[in-house]
N, C-alpha and C positions, 0 to 999 in steps of 0.2 A: 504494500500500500504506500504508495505516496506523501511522503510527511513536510510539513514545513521546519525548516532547521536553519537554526540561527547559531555560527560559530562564531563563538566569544574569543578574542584575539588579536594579535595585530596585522594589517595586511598594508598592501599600497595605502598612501606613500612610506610607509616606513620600509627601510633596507630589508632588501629581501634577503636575509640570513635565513637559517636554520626554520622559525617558527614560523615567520612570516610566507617562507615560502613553502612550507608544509599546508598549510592553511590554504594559500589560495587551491594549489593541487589538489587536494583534500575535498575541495566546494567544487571543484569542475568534478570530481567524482562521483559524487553526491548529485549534481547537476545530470549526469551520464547518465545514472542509477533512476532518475525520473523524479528526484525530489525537488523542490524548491526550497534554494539555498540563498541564504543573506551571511553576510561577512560583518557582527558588530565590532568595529573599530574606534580607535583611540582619538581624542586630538590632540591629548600629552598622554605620551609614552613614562621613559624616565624622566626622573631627574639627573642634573648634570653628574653630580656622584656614580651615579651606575651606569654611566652611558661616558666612558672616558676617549670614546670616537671621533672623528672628524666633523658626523652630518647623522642624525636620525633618520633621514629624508632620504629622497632618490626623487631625480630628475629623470629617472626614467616613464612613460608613458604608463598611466593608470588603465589596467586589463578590461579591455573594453566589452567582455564575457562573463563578468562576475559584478555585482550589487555589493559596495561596499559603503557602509554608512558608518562616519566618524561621529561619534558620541561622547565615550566615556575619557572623562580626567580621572589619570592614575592618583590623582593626589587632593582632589576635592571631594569630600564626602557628602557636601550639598548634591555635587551632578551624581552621582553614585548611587543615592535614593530616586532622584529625573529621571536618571539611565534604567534602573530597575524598573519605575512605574512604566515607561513605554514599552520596554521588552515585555511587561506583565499583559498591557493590553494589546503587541502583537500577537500573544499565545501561540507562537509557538508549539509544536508538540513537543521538538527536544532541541535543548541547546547543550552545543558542544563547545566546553570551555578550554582555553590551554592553558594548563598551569606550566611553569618554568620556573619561577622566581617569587618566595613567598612573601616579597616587598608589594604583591599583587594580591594579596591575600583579603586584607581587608576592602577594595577596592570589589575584585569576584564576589566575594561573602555579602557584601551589604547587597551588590545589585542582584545576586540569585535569591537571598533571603526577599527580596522583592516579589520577582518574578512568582515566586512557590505560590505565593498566594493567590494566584488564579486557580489551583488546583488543577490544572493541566499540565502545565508544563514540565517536562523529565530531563533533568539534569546528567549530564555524563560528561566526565574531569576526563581531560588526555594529559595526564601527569609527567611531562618531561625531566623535571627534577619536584622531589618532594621534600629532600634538603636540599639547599645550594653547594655546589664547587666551592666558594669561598663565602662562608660562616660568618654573619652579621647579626647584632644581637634584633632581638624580634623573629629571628626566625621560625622557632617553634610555636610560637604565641602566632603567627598570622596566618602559619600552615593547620593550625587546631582550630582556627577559628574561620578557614574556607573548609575545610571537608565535610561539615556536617551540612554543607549547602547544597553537593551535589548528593546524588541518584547511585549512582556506580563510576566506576574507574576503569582507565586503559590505561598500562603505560606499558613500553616497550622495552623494555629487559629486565631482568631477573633484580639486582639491583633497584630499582625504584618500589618496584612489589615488594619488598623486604622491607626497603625504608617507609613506605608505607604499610603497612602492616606493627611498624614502631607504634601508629599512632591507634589500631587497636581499632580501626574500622568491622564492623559488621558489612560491610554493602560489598556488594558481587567489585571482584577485581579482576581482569580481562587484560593478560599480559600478550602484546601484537608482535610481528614483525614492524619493524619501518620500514614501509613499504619506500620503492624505488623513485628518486628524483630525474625524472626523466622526463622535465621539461624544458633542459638547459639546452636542447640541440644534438643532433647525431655525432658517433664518433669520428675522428680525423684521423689522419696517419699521419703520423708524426712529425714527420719533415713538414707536411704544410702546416701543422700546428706549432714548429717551431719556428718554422719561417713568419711568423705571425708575432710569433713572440719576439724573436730576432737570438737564438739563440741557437748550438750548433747541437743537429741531433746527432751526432757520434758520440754522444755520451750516453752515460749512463744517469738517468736523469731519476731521481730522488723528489717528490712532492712533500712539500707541508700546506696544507692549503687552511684558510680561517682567523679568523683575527687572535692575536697573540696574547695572551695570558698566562703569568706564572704557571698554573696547572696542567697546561696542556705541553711543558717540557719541553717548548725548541732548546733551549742549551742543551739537553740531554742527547737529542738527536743532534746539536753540534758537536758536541765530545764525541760522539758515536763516528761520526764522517771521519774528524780528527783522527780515530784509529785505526781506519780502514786504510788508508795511506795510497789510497787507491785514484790515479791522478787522473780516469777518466769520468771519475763522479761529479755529476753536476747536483747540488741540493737547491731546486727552486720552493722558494718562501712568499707566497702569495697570501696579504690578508693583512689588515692594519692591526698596527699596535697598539694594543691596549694600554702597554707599560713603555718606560722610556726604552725607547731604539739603540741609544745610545749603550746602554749597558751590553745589548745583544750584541751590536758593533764591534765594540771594546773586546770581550769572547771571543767573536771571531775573528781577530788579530792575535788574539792570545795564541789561541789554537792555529794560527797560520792556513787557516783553511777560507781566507777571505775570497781568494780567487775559484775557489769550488763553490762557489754561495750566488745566489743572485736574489734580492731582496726586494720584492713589489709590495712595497709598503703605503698600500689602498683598499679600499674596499671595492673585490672584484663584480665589478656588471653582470648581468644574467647572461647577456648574451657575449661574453668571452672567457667564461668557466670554460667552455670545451674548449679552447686553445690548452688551459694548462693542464686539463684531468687527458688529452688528448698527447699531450708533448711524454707526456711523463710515463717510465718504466714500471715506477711501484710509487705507492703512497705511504707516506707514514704517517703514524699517530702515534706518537712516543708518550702519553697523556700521563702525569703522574697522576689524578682520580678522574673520575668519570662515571657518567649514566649510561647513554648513548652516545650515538654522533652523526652527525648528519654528513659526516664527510663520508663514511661509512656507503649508505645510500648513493652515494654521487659515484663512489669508484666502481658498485657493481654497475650503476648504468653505462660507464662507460667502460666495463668490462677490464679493470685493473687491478693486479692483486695487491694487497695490503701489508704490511707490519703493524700489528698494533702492541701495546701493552697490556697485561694484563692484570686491567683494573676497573673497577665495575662492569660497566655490561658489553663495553668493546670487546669480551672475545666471544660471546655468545655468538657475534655477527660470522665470525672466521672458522673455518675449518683449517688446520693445521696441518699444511700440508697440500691441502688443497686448493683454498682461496684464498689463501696467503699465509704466515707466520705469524707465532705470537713469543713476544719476548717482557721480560721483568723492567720493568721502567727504570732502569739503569745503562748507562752510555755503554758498556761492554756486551752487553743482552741485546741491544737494541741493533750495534754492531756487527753483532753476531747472527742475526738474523737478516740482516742485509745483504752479508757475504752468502748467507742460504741460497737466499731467494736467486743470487745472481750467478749460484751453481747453479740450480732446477733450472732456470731460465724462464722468459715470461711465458711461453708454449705450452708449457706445465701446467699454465694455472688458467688457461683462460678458456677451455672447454668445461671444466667444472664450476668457473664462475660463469657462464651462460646458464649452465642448468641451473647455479643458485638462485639466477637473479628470475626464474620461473616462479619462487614463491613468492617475491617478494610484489605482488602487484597489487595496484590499489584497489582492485575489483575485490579481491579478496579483502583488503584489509576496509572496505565500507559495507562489502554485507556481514562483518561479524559484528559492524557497528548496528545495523539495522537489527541484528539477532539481539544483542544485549538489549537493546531497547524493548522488543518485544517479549518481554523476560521480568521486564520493569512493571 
């Protein structure tokens, strides 16, 4: 049956990272599926505190296929009650909210505790992180006081369902794949993906792709290059920096491996991700904690194996062996994992990562949404 579904989140204009671009994907699927889908969006995101980027925003062109309505201030609790009453008398049958970040907590909670009161409407949380990567006080306080707003829970990997389960929920929890981001463009061969980028593909080209944060270990994977000593490695570093540059800079002079480095220090556009998931041999994710990853998703679309570390739910995504390596979040493991992959060769891994990427589809991953719901 046909539902109206309003997904609680951020979309255009705000950068399509991770959540935002999960979302829109998500609503064309849902859209596919025969529903009718609205996108409720923000018109303040963060505050400058949490958002240490260049631009919230993107000048790129608003998706002329999706309904997107900018409503809700992450930081006013006046619109928070406004935002709930209107969602209350769209009614909705079910909204799907993202949680990521429990700075959001009170903002979801108040506008769902709204909405509930029309007695119709069924709430379902897609929990990306239920604690955060780096640990702010309020966090548990604003994550205990969104959950009892929604219906049931998704989250995608093992990991999140744990930590959620910390908080001692009774309501159905529904742990997915992430499903595949393959809407950034078909794949390249290399050379013209490199020629695009302007860099030489006779190498052995190394991916970090995503905006750069303590957590997620580029020094690790620097020390790691540093020992492989190996002078046809190129390490491309696409994705702006959260933290100063400079210290990473500084490292990589340390380690003498400035010249194996090339540093796109931006936030990459939708449509020139396939040049670098396109140029590249293997991807890394050297992440010292982690849920998921949405780089994850991107390298089975474009059919590339991976190295990750093994730390929350990055290795759920990896067969070992198969669709890439998984190594201890430390520079010698991670090293060691590199030189693996580039005995196997990439020939190895890329007939098993076709088949992977069979499960990962959003057909599947929107009718187990419409199943939880009819369950509700």
């Amino acid at each position: 049956m046909p539902l109206h579904i309003i997904i609680l989140g951020p979309a255009h204009p705000f950068r399509g990272g991770g959540i935002t671009t999960f979302n829109e994907r998500m609503a064309r699927s849902l859209q596919e599926a025969g529903h009718r889908v609205e996108i409720l969006n923000f018109t303040v995101q963060y505050p400058s505190f949490l958002f240490p980027g260049k631009s919230q925003t993107t000048s790129e062109p608003a998706p002329a296929d999706l309904q997107i309505v900018q409503k809700l201030h992450s930081m006013n609790p006046l619109n928070w009650f406004k935002t709930g009453r209107y969602l209350r008398t769209q009614k909705p049958d079910l909204i799907l909210v993202r949680y990521w970040l429990p700075f959001m907590g009170p903002a979801f909670g108040t506008v769902l505790r709204q909405v509930r009161k029309n007695h119709h409407t069924k709430v379902i949380a897609i929990t990306d992180n239920v604690l955060p990567h780096e640990k702010r006080p309020g966090d548990r306080l604003f994550t205990r006081y969104f959950l009892p707003a929604c219906d049931a829970f998704i989250t995608m990997s093992a990991k999140v369902e744990k930590d959620l389960q910390l908080f001692h929920t009774n309501k159905p929890i529904l742990t997915l794949r992430h499903p595949l981001y393959d809407n950034f463009g078909a794949i390249l061969d290399k050379e013209t993906a490199c020629a695009e980028l302007g860099i030489d593909p006779n190498q052995k080209i190394l991916l970090f792709f995503g905006f750069i944060r303590n957590y997620k270990g580029l020094d690790l994977l620097f020390r790691a290059v540093s020992l492989l000593k190996e002078e046809r490695i190129l390490l491309l570093v696409a994705g702006e920096f959260y933290e100063d540059p400079d210290l990473y800079k500084k490292l990589l002079k340390e380690l003498q491996i400035e010249k194996n480095t090339v540093l796109v220090n931006e936030f990459i556009p939708s449509d020139k991700v396939k040049y670098y998931f396109s140029a590249a041999d293997l991807i890394v994710q050297p992440y010292r904690n982690a849920t998921q990853s949405g780089v994850t998703p991107l390298a089975y679309h474009f059919e590339k194996p991976m190295v990750v570390t093994n730390v929350g739910g990055l290795p759920d995504y990896v067969e070992p062996g198969k669709t890439g390596l998984i190594a201890e979040p430390d520079p010698v493991s991670i090293a060691a994992a590199i030189k693996a992959f580039f005995e196997f060769g990439e020939d190895h891994f890329t007939p098993q990562i076709r088949e992977k990427k069979k499960e990962l589809s959003w057909s599947n991953f929107v009718s187990q949404i419409s199943e939880l719901y009819a369950g509700l």
